[in-house]
mmJSON file of the N, C-alpha and C atoms, coordinates in Angstrom:
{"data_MODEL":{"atom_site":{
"group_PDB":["ATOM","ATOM","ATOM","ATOM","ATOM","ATOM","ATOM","ATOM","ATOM","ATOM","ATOM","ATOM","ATOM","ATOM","ATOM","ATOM","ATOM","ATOM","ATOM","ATOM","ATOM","ATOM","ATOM","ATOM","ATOM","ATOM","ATOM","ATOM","ATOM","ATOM","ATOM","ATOM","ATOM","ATOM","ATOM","ATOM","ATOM","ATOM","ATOM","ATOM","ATOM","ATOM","ATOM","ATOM","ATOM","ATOM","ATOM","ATOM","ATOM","ATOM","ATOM","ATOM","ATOM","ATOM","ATOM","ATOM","ATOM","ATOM","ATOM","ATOM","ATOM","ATOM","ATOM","ATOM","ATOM","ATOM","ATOM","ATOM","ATOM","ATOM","ATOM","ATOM","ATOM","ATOM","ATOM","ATOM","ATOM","ATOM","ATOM","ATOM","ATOM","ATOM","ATOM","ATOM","ATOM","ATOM","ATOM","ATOM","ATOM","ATOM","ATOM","ATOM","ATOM","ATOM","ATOM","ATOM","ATOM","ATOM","ATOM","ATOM","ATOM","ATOM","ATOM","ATOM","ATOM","ATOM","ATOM","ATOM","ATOM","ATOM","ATOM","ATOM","ATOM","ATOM","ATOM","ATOM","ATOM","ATOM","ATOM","ATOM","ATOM","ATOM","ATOM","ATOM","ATOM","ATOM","ATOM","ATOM","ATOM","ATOM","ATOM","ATOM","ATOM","ATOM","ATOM","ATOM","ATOM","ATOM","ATOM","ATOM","ATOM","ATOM","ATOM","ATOM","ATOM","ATOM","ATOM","ATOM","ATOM","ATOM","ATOM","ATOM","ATOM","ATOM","ATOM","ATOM","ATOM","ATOM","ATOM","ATOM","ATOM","ATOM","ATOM","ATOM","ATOM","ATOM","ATOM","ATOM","ATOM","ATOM","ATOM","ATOM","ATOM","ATOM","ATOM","ATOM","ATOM","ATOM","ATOM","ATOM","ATOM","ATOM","ATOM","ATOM","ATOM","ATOM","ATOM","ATOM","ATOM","ATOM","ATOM","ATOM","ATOM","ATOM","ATOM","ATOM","ATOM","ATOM","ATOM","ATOM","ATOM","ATOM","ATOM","ATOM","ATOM","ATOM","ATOM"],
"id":[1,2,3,4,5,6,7,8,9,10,11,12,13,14,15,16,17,18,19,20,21,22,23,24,25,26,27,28,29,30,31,32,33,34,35,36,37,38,39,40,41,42,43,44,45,46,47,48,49,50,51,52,53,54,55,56,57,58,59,60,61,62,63,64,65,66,67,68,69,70,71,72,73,74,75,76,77,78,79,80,81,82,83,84,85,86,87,88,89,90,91,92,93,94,95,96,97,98,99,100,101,102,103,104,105,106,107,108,109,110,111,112,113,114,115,116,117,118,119,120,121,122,123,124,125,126,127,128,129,130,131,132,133,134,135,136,137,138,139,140,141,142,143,144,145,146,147,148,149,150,151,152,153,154,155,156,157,158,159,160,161,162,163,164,165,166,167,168,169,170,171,172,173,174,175,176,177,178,179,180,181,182,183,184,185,186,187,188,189,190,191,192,193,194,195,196,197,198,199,200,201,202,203,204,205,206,207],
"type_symbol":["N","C","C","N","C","C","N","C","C","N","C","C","N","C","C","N","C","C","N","C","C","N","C","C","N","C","C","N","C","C","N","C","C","N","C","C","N","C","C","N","C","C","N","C","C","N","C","C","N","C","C","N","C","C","N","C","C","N","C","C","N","C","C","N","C","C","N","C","C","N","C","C","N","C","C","N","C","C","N","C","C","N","C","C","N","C","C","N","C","C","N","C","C","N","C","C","N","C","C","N","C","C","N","C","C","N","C","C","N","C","C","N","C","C","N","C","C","N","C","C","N","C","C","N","C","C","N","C","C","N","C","C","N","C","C","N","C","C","N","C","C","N","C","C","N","C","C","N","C","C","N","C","C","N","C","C","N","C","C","N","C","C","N","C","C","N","C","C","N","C","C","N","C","C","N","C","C","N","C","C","N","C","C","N","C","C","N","C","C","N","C","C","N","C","C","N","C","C","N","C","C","N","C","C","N","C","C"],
"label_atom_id":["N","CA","C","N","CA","C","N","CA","C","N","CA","C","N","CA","C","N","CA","C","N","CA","C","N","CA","C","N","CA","C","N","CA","C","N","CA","C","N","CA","C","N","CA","C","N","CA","C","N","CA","C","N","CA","C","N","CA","C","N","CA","C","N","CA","C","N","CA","C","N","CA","C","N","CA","C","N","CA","C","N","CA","C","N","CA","C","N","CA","C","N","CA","C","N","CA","C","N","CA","C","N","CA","C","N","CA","C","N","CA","C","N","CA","C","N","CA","C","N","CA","C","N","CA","C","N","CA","C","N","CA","C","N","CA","C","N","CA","C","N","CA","C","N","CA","C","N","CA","C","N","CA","C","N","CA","C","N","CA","C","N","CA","C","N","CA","C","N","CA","C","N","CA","C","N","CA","C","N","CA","C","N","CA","C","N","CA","C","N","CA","C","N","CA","C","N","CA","C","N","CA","C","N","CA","C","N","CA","C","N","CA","C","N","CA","C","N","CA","C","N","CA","C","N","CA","C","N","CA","C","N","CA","C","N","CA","C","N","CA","C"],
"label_alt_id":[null,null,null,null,null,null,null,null,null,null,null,null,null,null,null,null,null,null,null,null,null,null,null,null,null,null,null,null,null,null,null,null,null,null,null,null,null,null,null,null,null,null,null,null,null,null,null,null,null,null,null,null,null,null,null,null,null,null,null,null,null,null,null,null,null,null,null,null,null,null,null,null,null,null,null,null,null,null,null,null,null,null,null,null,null,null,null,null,null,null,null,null,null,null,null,null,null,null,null,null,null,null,null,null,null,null,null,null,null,null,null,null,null,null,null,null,null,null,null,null,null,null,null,null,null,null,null,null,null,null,null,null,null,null,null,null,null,null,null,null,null,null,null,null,null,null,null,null,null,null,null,null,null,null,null,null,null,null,null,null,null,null,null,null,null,null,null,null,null,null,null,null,null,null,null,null,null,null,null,null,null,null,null,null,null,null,null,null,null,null,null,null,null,null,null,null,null,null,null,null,null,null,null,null,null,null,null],
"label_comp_id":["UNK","UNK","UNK","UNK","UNK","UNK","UNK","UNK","UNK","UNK","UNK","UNK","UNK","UNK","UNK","UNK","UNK","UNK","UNK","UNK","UNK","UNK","UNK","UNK","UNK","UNK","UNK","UNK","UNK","UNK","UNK","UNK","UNK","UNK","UNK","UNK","UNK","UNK","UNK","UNK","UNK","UNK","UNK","UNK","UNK","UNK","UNK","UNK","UNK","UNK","UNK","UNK","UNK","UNK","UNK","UNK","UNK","UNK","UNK","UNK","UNK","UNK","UNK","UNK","UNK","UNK","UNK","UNK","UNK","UNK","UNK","UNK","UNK","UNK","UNK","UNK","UNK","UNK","UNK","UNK","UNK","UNK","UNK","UNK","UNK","UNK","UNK","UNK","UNK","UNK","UNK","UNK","UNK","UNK","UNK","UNK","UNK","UNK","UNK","UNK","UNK","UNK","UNK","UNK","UNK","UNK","UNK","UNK","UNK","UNK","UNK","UNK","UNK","UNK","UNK","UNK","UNK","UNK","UNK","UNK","UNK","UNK","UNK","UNK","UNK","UNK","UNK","UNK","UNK","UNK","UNK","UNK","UNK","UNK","UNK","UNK","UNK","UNK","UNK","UNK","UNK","UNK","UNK","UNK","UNK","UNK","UNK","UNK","UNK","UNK","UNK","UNK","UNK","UNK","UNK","UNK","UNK","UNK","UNK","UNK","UNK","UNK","UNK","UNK","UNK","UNK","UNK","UNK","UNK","UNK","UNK","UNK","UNK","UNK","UNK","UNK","UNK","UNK","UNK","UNK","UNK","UNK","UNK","UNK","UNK","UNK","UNK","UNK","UNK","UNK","UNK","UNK","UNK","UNK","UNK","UNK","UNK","UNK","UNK","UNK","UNK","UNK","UNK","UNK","UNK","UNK","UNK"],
"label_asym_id":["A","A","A","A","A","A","A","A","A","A","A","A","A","A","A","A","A","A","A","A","A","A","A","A","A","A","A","A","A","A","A","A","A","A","A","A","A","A","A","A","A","A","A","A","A","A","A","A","A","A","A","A","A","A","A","A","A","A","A","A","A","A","A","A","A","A","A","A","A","A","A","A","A","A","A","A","A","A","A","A","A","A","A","A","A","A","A","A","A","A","A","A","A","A","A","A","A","A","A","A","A","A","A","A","A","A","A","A","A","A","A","A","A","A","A","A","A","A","A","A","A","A","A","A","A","A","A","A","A","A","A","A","A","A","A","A","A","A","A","A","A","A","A","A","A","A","A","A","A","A","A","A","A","A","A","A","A","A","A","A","A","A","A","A","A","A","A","A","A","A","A","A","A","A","A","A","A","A","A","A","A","A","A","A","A","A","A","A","A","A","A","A","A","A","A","A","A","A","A","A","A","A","A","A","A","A","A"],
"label_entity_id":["1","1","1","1","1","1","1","1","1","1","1","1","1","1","1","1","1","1","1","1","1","1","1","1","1","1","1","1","1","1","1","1","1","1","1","1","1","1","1","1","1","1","1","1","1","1","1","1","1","1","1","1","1","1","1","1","1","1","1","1","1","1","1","1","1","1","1","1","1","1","1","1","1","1","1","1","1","1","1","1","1","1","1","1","1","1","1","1","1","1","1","1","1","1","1","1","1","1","1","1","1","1","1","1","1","1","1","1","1","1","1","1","1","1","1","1","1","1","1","1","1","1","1","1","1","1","1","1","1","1","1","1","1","1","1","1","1","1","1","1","1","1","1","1","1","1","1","1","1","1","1","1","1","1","1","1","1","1","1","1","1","1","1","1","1","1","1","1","1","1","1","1","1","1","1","1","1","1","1","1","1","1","1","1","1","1","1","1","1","1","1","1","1","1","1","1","1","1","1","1","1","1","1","1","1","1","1"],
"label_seq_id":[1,1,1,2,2,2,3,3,3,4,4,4,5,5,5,6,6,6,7,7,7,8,8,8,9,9,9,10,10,10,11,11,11,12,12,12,13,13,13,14,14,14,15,15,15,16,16,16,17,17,17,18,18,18,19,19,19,20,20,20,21,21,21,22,22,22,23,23,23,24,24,24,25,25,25,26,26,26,27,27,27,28,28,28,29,29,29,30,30,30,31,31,31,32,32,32,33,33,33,34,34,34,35,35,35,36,36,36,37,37,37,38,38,38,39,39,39,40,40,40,41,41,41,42,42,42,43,43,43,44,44,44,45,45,45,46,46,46,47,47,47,48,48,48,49,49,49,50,50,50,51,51,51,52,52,52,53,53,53,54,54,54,55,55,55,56,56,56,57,57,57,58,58,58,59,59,59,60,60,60,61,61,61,62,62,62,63,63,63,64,64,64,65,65,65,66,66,66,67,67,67,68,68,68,69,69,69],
"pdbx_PDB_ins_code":[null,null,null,null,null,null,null,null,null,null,null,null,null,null,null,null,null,null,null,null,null,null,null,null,null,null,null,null,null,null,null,null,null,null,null,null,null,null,null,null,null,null,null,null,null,null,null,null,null,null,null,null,null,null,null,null,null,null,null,null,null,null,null,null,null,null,null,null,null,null,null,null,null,null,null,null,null,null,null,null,null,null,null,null,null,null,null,null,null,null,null,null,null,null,null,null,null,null,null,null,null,null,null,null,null,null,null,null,null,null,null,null,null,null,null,null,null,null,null,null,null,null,null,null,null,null,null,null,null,null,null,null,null,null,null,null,null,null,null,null,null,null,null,null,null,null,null,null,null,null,null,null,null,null,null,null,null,null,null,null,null,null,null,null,null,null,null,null,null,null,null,null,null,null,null,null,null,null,null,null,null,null,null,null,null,null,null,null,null,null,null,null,null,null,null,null,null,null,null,null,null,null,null,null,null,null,null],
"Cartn_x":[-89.282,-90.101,-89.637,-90.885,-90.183,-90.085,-89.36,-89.227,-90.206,-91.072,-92.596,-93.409,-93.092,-93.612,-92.892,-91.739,-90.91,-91.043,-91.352,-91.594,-92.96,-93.96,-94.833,-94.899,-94.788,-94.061,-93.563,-92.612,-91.922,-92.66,-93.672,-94.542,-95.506,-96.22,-97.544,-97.284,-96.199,-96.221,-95.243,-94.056,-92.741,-92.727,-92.696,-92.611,-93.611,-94.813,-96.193,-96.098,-95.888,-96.193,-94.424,-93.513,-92.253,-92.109,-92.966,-93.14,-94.407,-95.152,-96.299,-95.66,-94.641,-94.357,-93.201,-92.764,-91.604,-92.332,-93.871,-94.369,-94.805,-95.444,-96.03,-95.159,-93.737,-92.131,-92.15,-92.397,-91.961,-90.649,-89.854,-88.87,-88.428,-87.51,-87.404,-87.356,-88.14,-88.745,-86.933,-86.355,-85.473,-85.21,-84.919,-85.066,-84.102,-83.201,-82.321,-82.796,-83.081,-83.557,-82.288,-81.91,-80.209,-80.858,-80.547,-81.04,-80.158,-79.343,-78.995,-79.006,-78.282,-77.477,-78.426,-79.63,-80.23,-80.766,-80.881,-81.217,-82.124,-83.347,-84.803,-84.928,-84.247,-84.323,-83.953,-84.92,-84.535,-83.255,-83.04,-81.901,-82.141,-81.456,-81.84,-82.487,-82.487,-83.086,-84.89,-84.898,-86.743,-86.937,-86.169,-86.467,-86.261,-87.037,-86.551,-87.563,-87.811,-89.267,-88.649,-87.945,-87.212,-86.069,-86.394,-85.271,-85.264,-86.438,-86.641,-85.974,-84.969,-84.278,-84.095,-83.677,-83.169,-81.861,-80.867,-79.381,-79.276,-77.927,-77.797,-76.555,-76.765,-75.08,-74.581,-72.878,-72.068,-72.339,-71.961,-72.023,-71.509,-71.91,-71.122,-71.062,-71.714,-71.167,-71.981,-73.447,-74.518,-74.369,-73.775,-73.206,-72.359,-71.264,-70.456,-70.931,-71.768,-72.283,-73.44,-74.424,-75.352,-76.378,-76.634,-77.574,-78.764,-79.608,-81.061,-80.364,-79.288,-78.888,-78.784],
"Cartn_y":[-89.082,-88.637,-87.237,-86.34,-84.928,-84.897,-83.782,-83.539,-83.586,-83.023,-83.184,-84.197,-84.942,-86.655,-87.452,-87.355,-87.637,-87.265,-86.413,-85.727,-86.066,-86.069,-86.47,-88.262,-89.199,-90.092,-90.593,-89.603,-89.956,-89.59,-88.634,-88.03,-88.898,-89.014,-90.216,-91.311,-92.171,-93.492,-94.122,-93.813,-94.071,-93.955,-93.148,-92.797,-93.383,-93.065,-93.973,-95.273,-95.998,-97.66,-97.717,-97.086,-97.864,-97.838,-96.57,-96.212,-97.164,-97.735,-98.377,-99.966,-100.297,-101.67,-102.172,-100.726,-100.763,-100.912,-99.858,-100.213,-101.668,-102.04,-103.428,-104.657,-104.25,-105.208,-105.219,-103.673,-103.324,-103.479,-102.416,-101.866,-100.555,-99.919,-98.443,-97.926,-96.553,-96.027,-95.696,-96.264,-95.655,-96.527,-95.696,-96.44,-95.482,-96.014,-95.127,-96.277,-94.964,-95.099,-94.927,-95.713,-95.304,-95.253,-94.061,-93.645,-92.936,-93.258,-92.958,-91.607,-90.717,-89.591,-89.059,-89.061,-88.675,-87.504,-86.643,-84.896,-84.599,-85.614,-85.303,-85.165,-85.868,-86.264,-84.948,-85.086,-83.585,-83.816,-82.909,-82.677,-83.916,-84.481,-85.238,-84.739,-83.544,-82.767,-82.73,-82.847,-82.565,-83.742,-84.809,-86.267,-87.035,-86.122,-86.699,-86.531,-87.617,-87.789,-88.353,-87.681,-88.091,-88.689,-90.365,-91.289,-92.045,-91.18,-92.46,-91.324,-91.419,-90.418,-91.188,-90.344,-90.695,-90.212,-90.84,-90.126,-90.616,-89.7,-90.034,-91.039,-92.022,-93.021,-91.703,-92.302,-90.985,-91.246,-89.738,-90.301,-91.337,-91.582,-93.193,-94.086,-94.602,-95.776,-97.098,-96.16,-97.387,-99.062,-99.041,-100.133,-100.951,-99.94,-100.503,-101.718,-100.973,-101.285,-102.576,-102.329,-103.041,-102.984,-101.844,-102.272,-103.09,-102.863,-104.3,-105.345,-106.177,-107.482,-108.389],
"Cartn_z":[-50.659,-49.559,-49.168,-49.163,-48.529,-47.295,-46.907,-45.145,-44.291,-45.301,-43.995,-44.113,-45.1,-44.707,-44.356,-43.866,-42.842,-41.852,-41.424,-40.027,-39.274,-40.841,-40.288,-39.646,-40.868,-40.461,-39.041,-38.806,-37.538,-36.502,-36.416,-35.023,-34.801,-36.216,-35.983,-36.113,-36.624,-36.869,-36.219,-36.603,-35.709,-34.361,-33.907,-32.333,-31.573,-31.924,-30.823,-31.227,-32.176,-32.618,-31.55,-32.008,-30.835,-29.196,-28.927,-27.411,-26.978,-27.827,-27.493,-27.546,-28.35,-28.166,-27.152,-27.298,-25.527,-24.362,-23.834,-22.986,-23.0,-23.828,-23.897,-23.376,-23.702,-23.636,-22.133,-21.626,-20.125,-20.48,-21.556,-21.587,-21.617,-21.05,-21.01,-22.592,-22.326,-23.336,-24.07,-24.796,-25.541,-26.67,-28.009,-29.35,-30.255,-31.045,-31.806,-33.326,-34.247,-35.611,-36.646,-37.162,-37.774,-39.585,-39.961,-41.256,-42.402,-43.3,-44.111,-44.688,-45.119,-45.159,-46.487,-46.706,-47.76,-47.512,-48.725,-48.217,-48.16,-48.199,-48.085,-46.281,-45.297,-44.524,-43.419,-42.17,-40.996,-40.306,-39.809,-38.798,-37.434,-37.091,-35.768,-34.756,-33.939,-33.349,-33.549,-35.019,-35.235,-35.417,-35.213,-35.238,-33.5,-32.509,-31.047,-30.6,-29.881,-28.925,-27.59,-26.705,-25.035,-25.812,-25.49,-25.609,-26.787,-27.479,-28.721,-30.295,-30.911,-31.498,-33.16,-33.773,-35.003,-35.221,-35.866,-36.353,-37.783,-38.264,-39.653,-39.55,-40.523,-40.795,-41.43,-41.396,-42.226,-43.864,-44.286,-45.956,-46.09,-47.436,-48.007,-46.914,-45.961,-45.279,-45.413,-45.351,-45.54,-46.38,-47.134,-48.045,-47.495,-46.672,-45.691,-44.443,-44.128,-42.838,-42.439,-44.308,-44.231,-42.883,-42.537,-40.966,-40.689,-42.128,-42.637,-42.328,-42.688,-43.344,-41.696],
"occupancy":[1.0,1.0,1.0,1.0,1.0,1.0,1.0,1.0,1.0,1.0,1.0,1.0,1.0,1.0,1.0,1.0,1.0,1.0,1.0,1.0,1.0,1.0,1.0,1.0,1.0,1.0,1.0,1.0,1.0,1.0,1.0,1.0,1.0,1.0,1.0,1.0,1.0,1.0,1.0,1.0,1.0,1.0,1.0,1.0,1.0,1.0,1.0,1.0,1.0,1.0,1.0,1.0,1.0,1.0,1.0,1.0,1.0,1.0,1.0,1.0,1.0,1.0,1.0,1.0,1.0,1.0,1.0,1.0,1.0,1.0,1.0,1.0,1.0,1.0,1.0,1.0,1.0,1.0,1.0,1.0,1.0,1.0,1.0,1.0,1.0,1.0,1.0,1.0,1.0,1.0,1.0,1.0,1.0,1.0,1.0,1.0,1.0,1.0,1.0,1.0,1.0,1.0,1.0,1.0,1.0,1.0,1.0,1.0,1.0,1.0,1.0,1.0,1.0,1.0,1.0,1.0,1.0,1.0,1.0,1.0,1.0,1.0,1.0,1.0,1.0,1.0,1.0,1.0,1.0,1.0,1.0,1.0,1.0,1.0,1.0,1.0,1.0,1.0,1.0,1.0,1.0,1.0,1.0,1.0,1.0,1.0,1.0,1.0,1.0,1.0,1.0,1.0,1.0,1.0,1.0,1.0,1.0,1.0,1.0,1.0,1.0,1.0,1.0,1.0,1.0,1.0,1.0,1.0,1.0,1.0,1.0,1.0,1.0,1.0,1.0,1.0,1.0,1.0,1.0,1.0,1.0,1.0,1.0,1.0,1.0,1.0,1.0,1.0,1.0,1.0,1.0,1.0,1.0,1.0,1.0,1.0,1.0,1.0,1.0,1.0,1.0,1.0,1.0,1.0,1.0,1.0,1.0],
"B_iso_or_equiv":[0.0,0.0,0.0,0.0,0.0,0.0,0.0,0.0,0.0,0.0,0.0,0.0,0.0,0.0,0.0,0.0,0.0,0.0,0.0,0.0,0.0,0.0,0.0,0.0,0.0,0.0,0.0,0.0,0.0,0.0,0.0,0.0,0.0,0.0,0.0,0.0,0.0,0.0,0.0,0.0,0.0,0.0,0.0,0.0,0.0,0.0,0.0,0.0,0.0,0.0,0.0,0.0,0.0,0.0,0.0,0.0,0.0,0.0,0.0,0.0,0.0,0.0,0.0,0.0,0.0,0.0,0.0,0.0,0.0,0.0,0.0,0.0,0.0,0.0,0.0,0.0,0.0,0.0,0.0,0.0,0.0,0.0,0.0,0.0,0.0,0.0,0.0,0.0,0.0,0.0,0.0,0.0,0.0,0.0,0.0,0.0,0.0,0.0,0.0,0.0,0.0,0.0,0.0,0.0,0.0,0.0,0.0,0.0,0.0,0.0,0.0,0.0,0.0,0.0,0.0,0.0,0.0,0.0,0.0,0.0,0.0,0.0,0.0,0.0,0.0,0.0,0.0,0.0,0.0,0.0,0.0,0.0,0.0,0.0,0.0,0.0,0.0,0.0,0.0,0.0,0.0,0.0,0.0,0.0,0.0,0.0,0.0,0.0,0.0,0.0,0.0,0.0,0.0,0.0,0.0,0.0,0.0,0.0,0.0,0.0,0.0,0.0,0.0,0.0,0.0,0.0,0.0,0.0,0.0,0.0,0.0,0.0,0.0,0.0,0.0,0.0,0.0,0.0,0.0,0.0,0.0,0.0,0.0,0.0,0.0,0.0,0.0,0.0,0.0,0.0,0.0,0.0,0.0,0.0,0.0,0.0,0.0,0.0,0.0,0.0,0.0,0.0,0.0,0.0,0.0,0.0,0.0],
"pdbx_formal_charge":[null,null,null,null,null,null,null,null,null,null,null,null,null,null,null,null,null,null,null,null,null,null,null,null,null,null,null,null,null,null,null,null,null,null,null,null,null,null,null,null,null,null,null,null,null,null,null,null,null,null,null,null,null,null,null,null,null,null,null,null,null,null,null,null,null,null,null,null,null,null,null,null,null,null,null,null,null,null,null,null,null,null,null,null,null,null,null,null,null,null,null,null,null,null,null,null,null,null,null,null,null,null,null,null,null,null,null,null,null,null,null,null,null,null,null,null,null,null,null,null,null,null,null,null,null,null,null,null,null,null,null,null,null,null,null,null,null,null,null,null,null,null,null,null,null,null,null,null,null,null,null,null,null,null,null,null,null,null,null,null,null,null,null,null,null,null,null,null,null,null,null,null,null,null,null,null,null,null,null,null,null,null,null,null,null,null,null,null,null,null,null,null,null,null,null,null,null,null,null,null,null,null,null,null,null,null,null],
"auth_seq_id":[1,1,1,2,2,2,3,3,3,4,4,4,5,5,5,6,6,6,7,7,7,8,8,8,9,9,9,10,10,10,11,11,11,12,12,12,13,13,13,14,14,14,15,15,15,16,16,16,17,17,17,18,18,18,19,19,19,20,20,20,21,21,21,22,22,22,23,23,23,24,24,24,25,25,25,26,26,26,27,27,27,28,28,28,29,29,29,30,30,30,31,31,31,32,32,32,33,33,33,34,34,34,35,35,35,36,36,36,37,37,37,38,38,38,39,39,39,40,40,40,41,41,41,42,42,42,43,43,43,44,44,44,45,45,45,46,46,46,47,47,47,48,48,48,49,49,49,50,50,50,51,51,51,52,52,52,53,53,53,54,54,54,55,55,55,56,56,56,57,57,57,58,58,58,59,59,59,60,60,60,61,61,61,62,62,62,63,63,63,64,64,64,65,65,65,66,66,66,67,67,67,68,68,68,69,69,69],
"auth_comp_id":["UNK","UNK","UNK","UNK","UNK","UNK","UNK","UNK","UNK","UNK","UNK","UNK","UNK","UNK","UNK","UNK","UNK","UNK","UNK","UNK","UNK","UNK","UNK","UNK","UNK","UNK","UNK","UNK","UNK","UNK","UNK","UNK","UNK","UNK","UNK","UNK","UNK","UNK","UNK","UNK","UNK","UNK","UNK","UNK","UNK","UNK","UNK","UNK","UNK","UNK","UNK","UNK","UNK","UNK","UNK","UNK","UNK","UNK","UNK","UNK","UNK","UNK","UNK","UNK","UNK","UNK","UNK","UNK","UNK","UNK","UNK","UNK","UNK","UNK","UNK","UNK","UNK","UNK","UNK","UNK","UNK","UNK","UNK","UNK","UNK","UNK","UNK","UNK","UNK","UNK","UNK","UNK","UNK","UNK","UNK","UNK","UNK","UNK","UNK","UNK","UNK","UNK","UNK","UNK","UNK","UNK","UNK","UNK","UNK","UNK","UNK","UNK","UNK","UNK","UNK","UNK","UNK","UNK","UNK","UNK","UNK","UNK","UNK","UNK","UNK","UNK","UNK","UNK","UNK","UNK","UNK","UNK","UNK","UNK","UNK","UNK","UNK","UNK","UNK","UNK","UNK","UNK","UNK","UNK","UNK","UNK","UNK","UNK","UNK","UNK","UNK","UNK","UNK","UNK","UNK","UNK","UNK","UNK","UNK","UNK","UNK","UNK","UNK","UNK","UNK","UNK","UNK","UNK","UNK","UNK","UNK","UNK","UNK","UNK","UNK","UNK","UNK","UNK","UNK","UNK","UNK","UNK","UNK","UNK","UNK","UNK","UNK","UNK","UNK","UNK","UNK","UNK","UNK","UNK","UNK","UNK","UNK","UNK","UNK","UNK","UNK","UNK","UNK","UNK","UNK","UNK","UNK"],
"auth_asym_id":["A","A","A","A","A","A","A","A","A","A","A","A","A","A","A","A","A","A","A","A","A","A","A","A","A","A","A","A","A","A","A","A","A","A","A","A","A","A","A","A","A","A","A","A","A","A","A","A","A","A","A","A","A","A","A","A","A","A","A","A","A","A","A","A","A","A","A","A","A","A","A","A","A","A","A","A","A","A","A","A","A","A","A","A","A","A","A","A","A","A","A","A","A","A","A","A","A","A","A","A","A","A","A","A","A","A","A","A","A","A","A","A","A","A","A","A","A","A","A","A","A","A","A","A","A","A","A","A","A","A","A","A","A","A","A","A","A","A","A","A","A","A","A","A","A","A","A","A","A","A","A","A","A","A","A","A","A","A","A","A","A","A","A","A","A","A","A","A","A","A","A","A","A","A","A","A","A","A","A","A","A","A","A","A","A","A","A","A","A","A","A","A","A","A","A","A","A","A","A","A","A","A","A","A","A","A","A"],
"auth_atom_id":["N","CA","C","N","CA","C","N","CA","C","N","CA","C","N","CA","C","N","CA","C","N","CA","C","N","CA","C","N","CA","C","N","CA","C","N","CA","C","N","CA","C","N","CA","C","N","CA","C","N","CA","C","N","CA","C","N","CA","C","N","CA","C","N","CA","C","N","CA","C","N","CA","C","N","CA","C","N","CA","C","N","CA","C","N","CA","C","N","CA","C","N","CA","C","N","CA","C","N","CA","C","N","CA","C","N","CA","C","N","CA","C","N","CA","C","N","CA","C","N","CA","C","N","CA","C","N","CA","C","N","CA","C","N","CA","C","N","CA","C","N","CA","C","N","CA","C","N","CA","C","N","CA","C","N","CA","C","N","CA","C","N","CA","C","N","CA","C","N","CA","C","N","CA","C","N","CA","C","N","CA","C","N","CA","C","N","CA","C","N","CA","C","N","CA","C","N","CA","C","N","CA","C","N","CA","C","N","CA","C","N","CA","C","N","CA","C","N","CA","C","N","CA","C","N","CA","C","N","CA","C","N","CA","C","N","CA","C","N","CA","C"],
"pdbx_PDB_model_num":[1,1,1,1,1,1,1,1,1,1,1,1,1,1,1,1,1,1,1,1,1,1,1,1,1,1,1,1,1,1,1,1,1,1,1,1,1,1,1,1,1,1,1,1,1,1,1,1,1,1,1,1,1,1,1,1,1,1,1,1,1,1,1,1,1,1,1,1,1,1,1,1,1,1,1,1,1,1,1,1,1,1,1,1,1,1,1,1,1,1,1,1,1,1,1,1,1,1,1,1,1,1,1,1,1,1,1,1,1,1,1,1,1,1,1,1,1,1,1,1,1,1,1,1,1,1,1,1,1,1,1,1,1,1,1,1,1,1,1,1,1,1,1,1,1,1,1,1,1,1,1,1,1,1,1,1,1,1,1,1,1,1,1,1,1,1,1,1,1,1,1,1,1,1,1,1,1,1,1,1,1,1,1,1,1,1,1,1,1,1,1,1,1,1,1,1,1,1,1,1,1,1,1,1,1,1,1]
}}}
């Protein structure tokens, strides 16, 4: 996936389907997206909508960590 279908991704799909199922919850708008250290992927910064954000796991950890499982 390139950067800008990631980005896009994250503006149109990600962010409104999670801010839309938080309102629905009547939970505060905040959501952290935990995403793997791959170089297709933006800076966290172009991945932030208020409270609803994306970060990177550190290199190599994902395996570690298992965050799906």
């Amino acid at each position: 996936m390139s950067r800008d279908d990631f980005k896009q991704w994250s503006s149109q799909e990600f962010v409104p389907k999670v801010a839309n199922h938080l309102e629905e919850k009547k939970l505060p708008r905040q959501a952290l997206l935990l995403r793997n250290n791959a170089p297709s992927f933006l800076e966290n910064e172009d991945l932030k909508s208020g409270n609803i954000k994306a970060v990177f796991l550190p290199a190599k950890i994902t395996s570690l960590l298992q965050p799906m499982v």
